[in-house]
C-alpha positions in Angstrom: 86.2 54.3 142.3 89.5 55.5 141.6 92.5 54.1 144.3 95.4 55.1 143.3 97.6 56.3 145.6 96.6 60.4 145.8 93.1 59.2 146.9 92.5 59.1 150.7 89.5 57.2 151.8 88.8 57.8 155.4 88.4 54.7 157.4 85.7 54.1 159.3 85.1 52.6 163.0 85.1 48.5 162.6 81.9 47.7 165.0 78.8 46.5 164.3 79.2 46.0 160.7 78.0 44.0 157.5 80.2 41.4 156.5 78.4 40.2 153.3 78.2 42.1 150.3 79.8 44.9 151.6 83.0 47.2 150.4 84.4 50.4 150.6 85.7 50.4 147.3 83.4 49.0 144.5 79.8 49.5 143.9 78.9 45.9 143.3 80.2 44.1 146.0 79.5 40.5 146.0 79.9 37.6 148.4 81.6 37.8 151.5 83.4 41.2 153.0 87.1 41.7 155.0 88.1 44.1 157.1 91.6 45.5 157.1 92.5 47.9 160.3 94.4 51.2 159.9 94.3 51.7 163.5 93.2 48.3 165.6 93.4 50.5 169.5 90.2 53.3 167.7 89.1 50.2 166.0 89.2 52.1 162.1 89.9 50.5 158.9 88.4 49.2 155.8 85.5 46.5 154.6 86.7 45.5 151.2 85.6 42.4 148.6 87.6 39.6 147.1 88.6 41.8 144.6 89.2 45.0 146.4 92.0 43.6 148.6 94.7 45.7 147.3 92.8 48.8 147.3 92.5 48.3 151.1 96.2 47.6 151.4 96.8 50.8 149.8 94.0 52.7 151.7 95.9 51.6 155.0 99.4 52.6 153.6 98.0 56.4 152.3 96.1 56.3 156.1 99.0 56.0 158.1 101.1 58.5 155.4 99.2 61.3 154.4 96.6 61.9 157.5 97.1 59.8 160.2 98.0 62.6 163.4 95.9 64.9 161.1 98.4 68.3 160.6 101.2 66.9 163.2 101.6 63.9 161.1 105.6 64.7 160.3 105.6 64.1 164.4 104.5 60.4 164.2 107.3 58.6 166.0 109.6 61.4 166.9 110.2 62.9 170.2 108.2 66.1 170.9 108.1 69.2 172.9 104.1 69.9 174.8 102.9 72.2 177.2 101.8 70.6 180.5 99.0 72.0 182.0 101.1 74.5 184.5 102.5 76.0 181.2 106.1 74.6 181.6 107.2 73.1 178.2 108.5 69.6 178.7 110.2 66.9 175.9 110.1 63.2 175.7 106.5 62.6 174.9 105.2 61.3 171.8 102.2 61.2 170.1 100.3 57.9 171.1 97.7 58.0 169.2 96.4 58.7 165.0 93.4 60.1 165.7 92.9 64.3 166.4 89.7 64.4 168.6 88.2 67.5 170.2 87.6 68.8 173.7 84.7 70.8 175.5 85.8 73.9 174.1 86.1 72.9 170.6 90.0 72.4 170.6 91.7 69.9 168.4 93.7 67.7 170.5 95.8 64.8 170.7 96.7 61.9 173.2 100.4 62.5 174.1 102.5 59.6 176.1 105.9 60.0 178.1 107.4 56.6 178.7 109.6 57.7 181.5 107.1 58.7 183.6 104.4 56.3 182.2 102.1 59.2 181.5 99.4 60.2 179.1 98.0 63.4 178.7 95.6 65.3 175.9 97.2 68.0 174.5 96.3 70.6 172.3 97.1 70.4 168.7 98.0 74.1 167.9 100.7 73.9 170.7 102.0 70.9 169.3 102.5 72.3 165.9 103.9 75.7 167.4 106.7 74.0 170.1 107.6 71.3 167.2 107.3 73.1 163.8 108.3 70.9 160.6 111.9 71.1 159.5 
């Protein structure tokens, strides 16, 4: 499998797994299997041999640049603008977490924190990207 670093491997959720003869990177694994976490809180990473280690070093470090926070991932650890639910638009919130889920409707959302008011809230993706457009 080729690893270098314009291939993104998609980690998967770390429960319940195999940890013999197992890898994500090489079709002959043998002997005992690692894990390596992209994202300990959703519990995603990588199951890798002795001799894949690096590849899952890698996988973590193209994880977290190229597609972690899916399309808003130029917001990761930058104050951001969202929508709160009565429409006003309000700043200091962040993104909290890497991982774009979806709601009832279909929506692509994120988890959104404010520290000063110890908050959370799910907000929707496309707002995100339109009250915080890239540079």
């Amino acid at each position: 499998m080729d690893t270098n670093t314009n291939t993104i491997i998609y980690p998967q959720r770390l429960v319940m797994i195999q940890l013999g003869n197992n890898c994500m990177f090489c079709t002959e694994p043998n002997g005992q299997s690692y894990t390596r976490y992209a994202d300990v809180y959703n519990k995603l990473g990588y199951i890798y041999c002795n001799k894949c280690e690096e590849h899952a070093i890698n996988a973590v470090k193209v994880w977290h640049e190229k597609v972690a926070y899916g399309p808003a991932n130029y917001l990761k650890n930058k104050d951001i603008k969202i929508k709160r639910t009565s429409g006003e638009i309000e700043s200091g919130w962040v993104l909290d977490s890497p991982i774009i889920s979806h709601d009832d409707e279909g929506n692509e959302t994120t988890h959104c924190y404010n520290e000063t008011f110890d908050l959370g809230k799910w907000c929707l993706l496309k707002d995100i990207l339109e009250l915080n457009p890239a540079n």
